[in-house]
N, CA and C atoms as an extended XYZ file, in Angstrom:
570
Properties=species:S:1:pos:R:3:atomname:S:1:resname:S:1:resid:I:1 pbc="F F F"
N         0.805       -1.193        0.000 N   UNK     1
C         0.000        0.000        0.000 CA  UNK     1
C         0.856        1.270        0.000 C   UNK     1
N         2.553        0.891        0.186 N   UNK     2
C         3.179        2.276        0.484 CA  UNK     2
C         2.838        3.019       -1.021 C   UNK     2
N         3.324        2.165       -1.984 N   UNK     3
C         3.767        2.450       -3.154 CA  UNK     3
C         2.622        3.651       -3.968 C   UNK     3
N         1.130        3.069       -3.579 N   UNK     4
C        -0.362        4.082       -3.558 CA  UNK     4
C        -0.048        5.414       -2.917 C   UNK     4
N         0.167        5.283       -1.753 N   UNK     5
C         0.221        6.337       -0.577 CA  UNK     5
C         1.252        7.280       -1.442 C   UNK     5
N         2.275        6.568       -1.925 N   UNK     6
C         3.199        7.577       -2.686 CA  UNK     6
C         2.961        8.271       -4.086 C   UNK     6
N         2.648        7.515       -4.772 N   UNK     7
C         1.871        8.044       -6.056 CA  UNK     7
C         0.599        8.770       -5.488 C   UNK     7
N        -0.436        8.329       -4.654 N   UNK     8
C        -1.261       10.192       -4.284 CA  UNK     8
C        -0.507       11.162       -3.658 C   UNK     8
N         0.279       10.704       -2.734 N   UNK     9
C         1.405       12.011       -2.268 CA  UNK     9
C         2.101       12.807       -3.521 C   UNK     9
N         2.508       12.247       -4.234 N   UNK    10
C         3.453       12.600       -5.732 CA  UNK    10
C         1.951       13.426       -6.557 C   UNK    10
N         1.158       13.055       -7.336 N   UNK    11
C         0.115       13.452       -7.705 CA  UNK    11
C        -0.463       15.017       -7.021 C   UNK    11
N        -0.798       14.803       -5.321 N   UNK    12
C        -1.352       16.011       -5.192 CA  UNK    12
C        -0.618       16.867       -4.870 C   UNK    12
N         1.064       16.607       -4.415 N   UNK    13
C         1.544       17.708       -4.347 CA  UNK    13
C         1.946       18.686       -5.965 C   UNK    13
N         2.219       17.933       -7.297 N   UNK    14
C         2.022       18.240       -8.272 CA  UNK    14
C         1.101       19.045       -8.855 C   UNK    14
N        -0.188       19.062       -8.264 N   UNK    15
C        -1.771       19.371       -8.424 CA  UNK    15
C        -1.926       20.605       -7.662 C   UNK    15
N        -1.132       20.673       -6.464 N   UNK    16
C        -0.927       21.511       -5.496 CA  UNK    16
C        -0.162       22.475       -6.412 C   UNK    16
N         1.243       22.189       -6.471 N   UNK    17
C         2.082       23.238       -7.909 CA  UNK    17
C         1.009       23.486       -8.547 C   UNK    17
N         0.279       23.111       -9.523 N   UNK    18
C        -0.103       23.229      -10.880 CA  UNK    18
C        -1.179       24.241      -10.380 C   UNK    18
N        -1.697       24.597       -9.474 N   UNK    19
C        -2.758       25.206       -8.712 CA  UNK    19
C        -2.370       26.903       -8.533 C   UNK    19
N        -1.075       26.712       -7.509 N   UNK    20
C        -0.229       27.770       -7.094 CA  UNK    20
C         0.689       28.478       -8.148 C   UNK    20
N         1.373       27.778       -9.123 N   UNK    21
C         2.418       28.230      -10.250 CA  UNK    21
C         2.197       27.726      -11.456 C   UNK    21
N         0.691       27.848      -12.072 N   UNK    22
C         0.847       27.196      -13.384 CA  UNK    22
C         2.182       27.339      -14.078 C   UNK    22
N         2.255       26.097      -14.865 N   UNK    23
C         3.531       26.119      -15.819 CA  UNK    23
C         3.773       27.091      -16.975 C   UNK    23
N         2.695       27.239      -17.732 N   UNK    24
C         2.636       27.640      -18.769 CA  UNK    24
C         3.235       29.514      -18.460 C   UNK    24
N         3.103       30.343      -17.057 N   UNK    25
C         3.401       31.128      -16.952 CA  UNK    25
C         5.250       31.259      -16.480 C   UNK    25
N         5.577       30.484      -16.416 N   UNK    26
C         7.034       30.126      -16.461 CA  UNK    26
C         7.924       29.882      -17.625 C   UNK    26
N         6.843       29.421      -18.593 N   UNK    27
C         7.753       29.013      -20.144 CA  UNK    27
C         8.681       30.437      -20.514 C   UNK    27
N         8.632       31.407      -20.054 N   UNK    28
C         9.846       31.888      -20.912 CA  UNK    28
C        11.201       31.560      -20.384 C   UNK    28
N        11.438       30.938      -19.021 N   UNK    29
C        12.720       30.707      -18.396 CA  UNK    29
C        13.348       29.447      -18.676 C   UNK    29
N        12.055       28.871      -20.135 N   UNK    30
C        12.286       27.606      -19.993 CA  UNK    30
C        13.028       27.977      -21.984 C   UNK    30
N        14.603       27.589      -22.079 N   UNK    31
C        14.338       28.205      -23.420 CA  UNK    31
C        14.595       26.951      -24.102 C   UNK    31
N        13.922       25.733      -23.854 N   UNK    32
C        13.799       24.512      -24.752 CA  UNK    32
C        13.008       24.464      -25.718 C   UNK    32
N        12.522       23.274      -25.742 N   UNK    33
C        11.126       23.251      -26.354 CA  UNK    33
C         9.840       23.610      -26.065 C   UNK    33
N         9.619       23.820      -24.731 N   UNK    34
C         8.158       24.320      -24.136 CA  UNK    34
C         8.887       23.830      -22.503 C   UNK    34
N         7.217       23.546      -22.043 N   UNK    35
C         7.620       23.512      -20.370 CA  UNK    35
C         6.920       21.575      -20.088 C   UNK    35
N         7.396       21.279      -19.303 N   UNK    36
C         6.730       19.969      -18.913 CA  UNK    36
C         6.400       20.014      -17.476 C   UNK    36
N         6.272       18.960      -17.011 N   UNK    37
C         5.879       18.356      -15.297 CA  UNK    37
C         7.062       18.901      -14.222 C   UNK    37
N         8.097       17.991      -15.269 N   UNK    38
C         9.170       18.250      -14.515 CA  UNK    38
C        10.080       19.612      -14.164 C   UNK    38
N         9.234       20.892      -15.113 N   UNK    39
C         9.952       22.222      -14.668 CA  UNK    39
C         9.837       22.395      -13.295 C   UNK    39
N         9.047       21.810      -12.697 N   UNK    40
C         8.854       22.357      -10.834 CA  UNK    40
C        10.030       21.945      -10.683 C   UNK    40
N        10.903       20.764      -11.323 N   UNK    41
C        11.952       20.810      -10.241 CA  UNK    41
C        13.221       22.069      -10.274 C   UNK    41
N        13.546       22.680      -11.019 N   UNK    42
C        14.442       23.683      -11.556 CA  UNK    42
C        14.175       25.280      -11.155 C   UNK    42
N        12.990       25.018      -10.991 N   UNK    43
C        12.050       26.505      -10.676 CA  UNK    43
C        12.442       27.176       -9.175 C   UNK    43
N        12.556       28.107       -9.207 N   UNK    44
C        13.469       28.592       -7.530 CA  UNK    44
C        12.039       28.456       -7.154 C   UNK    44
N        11.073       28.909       -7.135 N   UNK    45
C         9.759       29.078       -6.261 CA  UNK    45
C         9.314       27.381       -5.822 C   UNK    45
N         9.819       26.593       -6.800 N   UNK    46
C         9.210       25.160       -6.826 CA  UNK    46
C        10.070       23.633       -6.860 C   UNK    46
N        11.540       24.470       -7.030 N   UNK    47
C        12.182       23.238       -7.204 CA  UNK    47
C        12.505       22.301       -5.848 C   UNK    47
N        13.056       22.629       -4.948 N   UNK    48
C        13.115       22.001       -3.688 CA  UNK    48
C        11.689       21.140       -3.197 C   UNK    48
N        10.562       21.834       -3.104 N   UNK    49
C         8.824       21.281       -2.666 CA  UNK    49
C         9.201       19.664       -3.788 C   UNK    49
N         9.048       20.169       -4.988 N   UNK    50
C         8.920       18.977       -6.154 CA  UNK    50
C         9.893       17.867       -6.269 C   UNK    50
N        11.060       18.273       -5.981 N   UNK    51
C        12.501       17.320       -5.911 CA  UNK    51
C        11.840       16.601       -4.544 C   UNK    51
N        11.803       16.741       -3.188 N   UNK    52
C        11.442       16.366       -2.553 CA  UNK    52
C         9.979       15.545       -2.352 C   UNK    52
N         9.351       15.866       -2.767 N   UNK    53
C         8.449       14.809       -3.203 CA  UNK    53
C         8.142       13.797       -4.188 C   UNK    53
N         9.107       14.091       -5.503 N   UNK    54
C         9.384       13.112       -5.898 CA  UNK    54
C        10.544       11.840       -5.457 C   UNK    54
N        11.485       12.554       -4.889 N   UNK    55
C        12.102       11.291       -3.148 CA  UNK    55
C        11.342       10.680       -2.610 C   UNK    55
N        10.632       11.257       -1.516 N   UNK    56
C         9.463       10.730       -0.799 CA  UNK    56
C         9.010        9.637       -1.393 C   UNK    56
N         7.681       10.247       -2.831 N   UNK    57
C         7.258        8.930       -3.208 CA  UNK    57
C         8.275        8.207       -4.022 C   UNK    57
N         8.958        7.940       -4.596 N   UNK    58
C         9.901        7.141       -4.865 CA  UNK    58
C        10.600        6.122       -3.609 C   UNK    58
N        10.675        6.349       -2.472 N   UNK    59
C        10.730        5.709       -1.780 CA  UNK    59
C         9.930        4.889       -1.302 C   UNK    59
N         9.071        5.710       -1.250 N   UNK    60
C         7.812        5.178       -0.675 CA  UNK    60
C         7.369        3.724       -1.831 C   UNK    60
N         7.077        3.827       -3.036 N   UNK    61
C         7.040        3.094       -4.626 CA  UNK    61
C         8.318        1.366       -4.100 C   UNK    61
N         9.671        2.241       -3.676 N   UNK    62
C        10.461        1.028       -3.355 CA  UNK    62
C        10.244        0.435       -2.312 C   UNK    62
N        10.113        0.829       -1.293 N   UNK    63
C         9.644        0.101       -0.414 CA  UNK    63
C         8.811       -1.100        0.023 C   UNK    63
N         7.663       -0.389       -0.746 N   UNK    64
C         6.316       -1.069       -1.188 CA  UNK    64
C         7.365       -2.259       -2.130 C   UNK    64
N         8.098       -2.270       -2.796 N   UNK    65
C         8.242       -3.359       -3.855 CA  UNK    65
C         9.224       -4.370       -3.227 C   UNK    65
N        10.173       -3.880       -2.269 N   UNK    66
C        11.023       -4.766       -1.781 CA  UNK    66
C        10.603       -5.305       -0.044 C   UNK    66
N         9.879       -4.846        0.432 N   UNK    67
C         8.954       -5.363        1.409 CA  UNK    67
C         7.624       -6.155        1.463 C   UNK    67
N         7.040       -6.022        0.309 N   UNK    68
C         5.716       -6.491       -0.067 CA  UNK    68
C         6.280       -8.193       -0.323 C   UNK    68
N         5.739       -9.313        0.127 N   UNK    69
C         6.151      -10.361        0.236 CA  UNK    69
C         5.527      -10.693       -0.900 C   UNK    69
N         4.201      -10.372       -1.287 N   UNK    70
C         3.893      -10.923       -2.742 CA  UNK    70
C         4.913      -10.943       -4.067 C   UNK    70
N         5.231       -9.597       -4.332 N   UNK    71
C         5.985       -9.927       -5.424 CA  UNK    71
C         7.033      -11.051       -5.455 C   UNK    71
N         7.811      -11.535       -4.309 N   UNK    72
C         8.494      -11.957       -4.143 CA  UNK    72
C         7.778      -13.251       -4.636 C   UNK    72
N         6.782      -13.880       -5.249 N   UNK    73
C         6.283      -14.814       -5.785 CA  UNK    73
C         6.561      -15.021       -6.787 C   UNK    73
N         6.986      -13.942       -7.816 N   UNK    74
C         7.044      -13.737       -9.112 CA  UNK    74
C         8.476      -14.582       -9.334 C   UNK    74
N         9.014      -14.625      -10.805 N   UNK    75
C        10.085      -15.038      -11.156 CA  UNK    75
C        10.989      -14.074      -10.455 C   UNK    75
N        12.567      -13.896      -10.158 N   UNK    76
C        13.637      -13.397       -9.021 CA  UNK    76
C        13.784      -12.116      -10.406 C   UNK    76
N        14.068      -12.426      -11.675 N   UNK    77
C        14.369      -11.221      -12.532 CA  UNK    77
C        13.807      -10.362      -12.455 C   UNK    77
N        12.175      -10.589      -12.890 N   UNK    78
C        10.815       -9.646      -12.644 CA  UNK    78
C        10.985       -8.894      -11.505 C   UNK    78
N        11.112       -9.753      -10.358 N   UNK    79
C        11.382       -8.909       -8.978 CA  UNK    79
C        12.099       -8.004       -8.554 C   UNK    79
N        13.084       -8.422       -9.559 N   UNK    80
C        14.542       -7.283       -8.972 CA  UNK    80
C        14.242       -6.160      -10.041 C   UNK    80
N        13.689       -6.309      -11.531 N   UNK    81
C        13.581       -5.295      -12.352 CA  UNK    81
C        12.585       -4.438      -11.770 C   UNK    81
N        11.481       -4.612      -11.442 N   UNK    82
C        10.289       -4.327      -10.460 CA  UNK    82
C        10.793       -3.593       -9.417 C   UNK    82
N        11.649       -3.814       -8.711 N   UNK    83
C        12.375       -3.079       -7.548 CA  UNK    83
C        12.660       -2.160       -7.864 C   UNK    83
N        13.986       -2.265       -8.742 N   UNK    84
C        14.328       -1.242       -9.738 CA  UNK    84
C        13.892        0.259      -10.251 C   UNK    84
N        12.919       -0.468      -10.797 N   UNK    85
C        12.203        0.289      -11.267 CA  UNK    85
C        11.433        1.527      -10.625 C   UNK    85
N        10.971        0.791       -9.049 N   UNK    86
C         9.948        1.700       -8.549 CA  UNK    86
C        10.745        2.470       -8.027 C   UNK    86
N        12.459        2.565       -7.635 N   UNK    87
C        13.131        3.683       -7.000 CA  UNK    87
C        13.353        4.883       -7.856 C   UNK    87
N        13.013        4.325       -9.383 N   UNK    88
C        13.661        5.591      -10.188 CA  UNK    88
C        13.019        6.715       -9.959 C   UNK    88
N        12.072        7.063       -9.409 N   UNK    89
C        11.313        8.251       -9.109 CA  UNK    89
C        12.227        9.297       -8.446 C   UNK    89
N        12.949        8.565       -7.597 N   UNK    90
C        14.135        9.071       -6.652 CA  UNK    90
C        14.383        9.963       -7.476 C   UNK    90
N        15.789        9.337       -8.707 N   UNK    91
C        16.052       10.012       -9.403 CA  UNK    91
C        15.440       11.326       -9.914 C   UNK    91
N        14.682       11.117      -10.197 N   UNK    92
C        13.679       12.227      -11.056 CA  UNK    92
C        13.563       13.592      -10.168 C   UNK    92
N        13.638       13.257       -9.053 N   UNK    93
C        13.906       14.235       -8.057 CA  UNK    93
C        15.086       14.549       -7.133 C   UNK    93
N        16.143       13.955       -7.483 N   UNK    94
C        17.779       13.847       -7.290 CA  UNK    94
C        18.344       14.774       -8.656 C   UNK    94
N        18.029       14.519       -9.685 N   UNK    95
C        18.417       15.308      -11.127 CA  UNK    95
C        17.289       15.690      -11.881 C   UNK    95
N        16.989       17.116      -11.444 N   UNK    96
C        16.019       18.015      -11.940 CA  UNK    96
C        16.252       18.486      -13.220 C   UNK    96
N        15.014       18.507      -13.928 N   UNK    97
C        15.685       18.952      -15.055 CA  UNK    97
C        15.566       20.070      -15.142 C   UNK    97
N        16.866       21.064      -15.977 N   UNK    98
C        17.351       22.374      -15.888 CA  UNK    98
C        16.604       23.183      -16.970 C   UNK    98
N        17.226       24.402      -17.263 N   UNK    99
C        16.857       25.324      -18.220 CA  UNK    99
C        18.090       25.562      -19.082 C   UNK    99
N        19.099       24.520      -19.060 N   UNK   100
C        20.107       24.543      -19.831 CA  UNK   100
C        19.750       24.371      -21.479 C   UNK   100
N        20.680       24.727      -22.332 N   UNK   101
C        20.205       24.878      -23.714 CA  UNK   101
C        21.238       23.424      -23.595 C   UNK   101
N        20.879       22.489      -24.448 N   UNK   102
C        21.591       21.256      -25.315 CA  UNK   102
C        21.403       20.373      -24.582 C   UNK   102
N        22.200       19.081      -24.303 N   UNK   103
C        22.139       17.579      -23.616 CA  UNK   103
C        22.706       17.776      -22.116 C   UNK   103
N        22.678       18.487      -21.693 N   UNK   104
C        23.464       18.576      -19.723 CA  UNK   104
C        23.296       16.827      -19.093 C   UNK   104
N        24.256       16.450      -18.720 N   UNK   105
C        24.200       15.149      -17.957 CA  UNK   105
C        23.134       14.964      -17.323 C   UNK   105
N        22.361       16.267      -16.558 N   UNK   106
C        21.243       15.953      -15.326 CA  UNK   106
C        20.343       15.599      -16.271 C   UNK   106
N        20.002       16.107      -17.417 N   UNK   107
C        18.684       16.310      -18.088 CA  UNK   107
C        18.338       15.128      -18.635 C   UNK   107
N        19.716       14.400      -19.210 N   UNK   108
C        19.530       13.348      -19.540 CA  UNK   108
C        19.377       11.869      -18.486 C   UNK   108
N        20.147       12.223      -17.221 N   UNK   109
C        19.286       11.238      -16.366 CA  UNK   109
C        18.184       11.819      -15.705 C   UNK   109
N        17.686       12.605      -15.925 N   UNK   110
C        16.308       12.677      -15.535 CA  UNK   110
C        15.167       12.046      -16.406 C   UNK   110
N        15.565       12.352      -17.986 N   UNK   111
C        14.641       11.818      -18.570 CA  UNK   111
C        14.690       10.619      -18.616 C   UNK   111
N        15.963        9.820      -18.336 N   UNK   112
C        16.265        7.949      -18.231 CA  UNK   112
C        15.339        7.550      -16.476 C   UNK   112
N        15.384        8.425      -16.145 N   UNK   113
C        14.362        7.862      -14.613 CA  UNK   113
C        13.234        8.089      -14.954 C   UNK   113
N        12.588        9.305      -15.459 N   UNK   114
C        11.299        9.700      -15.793 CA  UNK   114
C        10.731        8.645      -16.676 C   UNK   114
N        11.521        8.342      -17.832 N   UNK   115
C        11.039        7.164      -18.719 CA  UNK   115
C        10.649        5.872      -17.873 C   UNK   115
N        12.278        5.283      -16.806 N   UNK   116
C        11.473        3.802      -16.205 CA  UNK   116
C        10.527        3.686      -15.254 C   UNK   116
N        10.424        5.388      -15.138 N   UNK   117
C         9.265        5.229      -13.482 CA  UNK   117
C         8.014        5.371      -14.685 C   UNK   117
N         7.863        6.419      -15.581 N   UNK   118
C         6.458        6.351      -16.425 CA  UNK   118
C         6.160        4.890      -17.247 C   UNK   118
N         7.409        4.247      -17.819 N   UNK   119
C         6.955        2.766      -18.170 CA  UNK   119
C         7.244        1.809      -17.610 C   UNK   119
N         8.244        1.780      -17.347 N   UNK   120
C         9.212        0.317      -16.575 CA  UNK   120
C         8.009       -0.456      -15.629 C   UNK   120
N         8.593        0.769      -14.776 N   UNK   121
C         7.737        0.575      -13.377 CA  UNK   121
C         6.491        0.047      -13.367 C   UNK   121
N         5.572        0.373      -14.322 N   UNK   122
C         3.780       -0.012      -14.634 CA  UNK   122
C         4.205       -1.074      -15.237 C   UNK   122
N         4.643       -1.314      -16.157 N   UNK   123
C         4.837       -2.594      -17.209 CA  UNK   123
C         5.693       -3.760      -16.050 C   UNK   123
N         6.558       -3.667      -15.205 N   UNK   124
C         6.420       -4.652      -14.193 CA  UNK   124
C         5.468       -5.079      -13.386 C   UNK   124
N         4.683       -4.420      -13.066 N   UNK   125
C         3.957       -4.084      -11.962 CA  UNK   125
C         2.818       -5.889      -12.981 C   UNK   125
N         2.344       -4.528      -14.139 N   UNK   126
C         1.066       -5.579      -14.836 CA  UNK   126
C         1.874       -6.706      -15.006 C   UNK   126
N         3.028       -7.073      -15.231 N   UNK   127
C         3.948       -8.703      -15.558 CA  UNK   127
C         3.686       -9.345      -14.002 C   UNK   127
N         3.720       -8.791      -13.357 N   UNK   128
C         3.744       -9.074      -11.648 CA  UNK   128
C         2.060       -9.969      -11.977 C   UNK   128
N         1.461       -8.780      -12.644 N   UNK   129
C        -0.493       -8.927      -12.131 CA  UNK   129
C        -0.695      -10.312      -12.929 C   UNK   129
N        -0.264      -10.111      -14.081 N   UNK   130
C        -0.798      -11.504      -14.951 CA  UNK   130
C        -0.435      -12.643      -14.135 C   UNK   130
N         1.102      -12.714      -13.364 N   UNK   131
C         0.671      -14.051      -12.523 CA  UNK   131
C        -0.545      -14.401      -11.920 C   UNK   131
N        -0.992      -13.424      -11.308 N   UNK   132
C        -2.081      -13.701       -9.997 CA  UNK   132
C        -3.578      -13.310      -11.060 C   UNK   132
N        -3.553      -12.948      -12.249 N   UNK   133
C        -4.906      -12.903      -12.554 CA  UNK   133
C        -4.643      -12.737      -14.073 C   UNK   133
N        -4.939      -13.524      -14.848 N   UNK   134
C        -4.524      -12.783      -16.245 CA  UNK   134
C        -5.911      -12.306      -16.767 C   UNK   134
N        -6.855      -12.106      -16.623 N   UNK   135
C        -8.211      -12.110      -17.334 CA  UNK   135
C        -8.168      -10.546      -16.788 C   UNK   135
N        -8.047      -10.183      -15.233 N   UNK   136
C        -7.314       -8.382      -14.994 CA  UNK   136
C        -6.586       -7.802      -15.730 C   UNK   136
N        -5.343       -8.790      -16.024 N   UNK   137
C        -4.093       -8.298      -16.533 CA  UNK   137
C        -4.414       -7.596      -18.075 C   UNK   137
N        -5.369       -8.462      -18.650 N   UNK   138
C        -5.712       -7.885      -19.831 CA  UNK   138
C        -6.188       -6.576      -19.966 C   UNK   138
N        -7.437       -6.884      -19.365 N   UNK   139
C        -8.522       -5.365      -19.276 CA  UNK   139
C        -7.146       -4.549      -19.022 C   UNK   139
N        -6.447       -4.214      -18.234 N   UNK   140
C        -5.590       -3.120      -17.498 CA  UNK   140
C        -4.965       -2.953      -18.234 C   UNK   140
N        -4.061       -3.790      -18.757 N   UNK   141
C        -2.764       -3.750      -19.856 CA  UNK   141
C        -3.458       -2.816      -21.446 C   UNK   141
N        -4.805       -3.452      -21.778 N   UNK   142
C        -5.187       -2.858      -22.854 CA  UNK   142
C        -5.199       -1.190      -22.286 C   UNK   142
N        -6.281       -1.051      -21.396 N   UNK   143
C        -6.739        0.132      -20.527 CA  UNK   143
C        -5.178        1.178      -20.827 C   UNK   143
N        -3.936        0.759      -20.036 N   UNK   144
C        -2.872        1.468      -20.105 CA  UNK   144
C        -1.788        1.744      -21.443 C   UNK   144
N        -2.305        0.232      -22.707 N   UNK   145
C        -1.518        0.647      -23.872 CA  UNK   145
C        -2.658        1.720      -24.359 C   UNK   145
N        -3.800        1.619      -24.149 N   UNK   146
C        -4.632        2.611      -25.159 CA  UNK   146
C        -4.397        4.005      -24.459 C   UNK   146
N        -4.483        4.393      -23.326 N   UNK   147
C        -3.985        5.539      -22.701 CA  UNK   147
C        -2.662        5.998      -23.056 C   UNK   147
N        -1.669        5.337      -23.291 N   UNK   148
C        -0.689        5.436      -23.775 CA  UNK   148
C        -0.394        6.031      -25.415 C   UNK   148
N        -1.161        5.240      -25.926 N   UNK   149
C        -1.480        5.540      -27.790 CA  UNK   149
C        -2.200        7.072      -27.670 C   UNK   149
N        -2.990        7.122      -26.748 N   UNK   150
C        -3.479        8.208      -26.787 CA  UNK   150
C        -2.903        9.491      -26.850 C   UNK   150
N        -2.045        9.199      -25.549 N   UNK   151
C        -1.064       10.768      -25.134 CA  UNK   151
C        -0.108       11.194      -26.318 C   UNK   151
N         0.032        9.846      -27.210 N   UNK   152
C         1.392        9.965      -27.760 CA  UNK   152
C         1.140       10.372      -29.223 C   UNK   152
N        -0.810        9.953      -29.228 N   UNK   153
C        -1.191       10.368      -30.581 CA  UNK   153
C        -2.080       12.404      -30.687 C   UNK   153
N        -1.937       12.841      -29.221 N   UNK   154
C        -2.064       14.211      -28.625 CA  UNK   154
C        -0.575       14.762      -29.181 C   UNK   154
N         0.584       14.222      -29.091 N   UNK   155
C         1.923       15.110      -28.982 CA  UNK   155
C         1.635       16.125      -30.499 C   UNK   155
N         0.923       15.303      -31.753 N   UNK   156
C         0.657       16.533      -33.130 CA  UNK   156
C        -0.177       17.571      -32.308 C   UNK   156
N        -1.108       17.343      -31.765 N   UNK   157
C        -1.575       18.438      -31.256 CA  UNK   157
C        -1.214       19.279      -30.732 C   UNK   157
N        -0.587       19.136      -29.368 N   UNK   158
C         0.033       19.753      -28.375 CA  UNK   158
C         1.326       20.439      -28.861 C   UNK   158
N         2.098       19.402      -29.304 N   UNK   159
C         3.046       19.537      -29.633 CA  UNK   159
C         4.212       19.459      -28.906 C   UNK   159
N         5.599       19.752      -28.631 N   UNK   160
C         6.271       19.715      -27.988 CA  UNK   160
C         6.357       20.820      -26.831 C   UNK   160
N         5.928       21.599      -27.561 N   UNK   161
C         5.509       23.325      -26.922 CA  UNK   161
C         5.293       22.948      -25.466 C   UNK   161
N         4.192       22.297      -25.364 N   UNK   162
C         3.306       21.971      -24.360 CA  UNK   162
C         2.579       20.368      -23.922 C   UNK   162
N         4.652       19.686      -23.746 N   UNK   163
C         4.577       18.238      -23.219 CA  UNK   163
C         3.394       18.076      -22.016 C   UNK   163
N         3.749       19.033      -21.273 N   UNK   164
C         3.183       18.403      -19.909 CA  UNK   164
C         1.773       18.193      -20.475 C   UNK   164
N         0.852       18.446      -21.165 N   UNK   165
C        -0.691       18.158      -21.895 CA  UNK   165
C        -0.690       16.489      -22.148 C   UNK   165
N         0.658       15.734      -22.138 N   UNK   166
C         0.699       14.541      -22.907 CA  UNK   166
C         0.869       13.883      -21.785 C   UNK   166
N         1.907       14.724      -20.658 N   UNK   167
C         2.171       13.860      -19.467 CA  UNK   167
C         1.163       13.653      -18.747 C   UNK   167
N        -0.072       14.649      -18.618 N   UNK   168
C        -1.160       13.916      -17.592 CA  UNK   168
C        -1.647       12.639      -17.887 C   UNK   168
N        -1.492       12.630      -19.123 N   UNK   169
C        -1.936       11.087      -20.027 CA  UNK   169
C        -1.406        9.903      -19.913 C   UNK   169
N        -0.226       10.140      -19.768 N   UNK   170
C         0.829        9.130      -19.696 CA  UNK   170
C         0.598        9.019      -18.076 C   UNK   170
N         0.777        9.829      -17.025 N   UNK   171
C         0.596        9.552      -15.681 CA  UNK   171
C        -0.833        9.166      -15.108 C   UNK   171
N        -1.781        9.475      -15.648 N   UNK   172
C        -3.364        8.609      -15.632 CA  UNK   172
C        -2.952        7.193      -15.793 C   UNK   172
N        -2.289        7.355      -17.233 N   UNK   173
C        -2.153        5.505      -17.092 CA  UNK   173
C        -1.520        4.698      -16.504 C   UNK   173
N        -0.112        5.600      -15.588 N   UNK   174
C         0.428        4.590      -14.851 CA  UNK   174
C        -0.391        4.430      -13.836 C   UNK   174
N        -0.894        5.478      -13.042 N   UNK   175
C        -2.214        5.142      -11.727 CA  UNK   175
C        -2.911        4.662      -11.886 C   UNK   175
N        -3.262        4.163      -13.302 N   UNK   176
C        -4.559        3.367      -13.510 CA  UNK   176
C        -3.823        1.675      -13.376 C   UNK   176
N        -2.777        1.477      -14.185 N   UNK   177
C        -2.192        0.486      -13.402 CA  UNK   177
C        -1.313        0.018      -12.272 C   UNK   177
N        -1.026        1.160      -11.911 N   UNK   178
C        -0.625        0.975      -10.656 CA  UNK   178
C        -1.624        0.034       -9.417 C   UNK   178
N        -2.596        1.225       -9.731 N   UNK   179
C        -3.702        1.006       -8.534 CA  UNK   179
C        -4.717       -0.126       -8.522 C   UNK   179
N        -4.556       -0.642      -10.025 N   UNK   180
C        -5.551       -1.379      -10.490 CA  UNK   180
C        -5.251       -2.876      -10.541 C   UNK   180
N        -3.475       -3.032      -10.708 N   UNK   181
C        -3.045       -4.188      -10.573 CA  UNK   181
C        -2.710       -4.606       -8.594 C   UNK   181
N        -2.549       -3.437       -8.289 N   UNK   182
C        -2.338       -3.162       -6.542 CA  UNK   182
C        -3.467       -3.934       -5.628 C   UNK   182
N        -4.670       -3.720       -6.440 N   UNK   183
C        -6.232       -3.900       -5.999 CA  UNK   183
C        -5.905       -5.611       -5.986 C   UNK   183
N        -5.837       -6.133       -7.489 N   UNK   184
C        -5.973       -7.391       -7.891 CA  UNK   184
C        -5.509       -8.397       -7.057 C   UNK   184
N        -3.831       -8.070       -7.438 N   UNK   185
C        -2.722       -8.678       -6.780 CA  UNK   185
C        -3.350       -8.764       -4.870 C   UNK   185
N        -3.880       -8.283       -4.434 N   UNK   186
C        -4.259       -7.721       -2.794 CA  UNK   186
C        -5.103       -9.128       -2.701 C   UNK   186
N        -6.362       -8.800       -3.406 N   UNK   187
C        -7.251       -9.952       -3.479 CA  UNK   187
C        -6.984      -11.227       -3.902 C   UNK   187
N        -6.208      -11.418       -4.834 N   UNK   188
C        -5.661      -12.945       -5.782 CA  UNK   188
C        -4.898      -13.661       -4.109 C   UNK   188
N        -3.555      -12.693       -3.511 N   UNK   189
C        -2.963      -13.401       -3.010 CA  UNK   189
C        -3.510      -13.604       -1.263 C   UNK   189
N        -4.720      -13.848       -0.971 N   UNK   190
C        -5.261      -13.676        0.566 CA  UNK   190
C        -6.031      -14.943        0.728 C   UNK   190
């Protein structure tokens, strides 16, 4: 249950930002391509609050994965990639991404954590679920590739200008499997 507790902690303090400092009024400090999720972390008004809560739940995500005795059912690879996976959040809030112009080392491991916590992490999670239920695993797995197709078939729209429009999409679908394989897995193994 930590791993929940952390993804709504992560979520509303985000929601909380997005409330207090919309993004879109920050894009000129941003001289990339537009602004995303992750400008709170770089932002003097916002970067410390956001770095820090993406720690938090990232910990919180590992914890849940290397304490939870269920997974430990799964094959030992799954498990350890699964582990893995759920700390990268850490990252994401250890290496903020900047307002630097070109490839800066941080930017690029931020976006290598941001990527395994937005896919890795869910796509273990549902490999975890199909053990304990595959007839769930489906509904969810479809549920999160079509959410997925979705955000990614928004980016003509949006455009790059204005990622973060794609990221709520992409982060709906990991909570949708997060929470949804969390539920399953709870009930399958009792």
């Amino acid at each position: 249950m930590l791993d929940i507790i952390g993804l709504i902690y992560i979520t509303l303090s985000t929601l909380y930002l997005l409330g207090i400092f919309p993004i879109g009024i920050y894009e000129f400090l941003d001289l990339r391509e537009g602004y995303a999720i992750s400008d709170y972390g770089y932002l003097f008004e916002t970067g410390i609050y956001f770095s820090m809560s993406a720690v938090i739940a990232g910990l919180l995500c590992g914890l849940d994965a290397i304490t939870n005795p269920i997974y430990k059912k799964v094959n030992i690879l799954l498990y350890n990639y699964h582990a893995l996976a759920s700390f990268t959040l850490i990252g994401v809030g250890l290496f903020p991404s900047n307002g630097e112009v070109g490839w800066p080392s941080s930017r690029i491991l931020h976006w290598f954590f941001a990527f395994c916590f937005l896919y890795i992490y869910p796509i273990t999670r549902l490999l975890i679920l199909r053990k304990f239920d595959k007839r769930i695993f489906k509904k969810v797995v479809s549920i999160f590739i079509g959410i997925n197709i979705l955000a990614i078939s928004l980016l003509p729209v949006f455009g790059l200008r204005n990622i973060a429009s794609v990221e709520y999409f992409i982060w709906a679908a990991l909570l949708i499997a997060i929470i949804f394989s969390k539920l399953s897995i709870s009930k399958k193994s009792k």
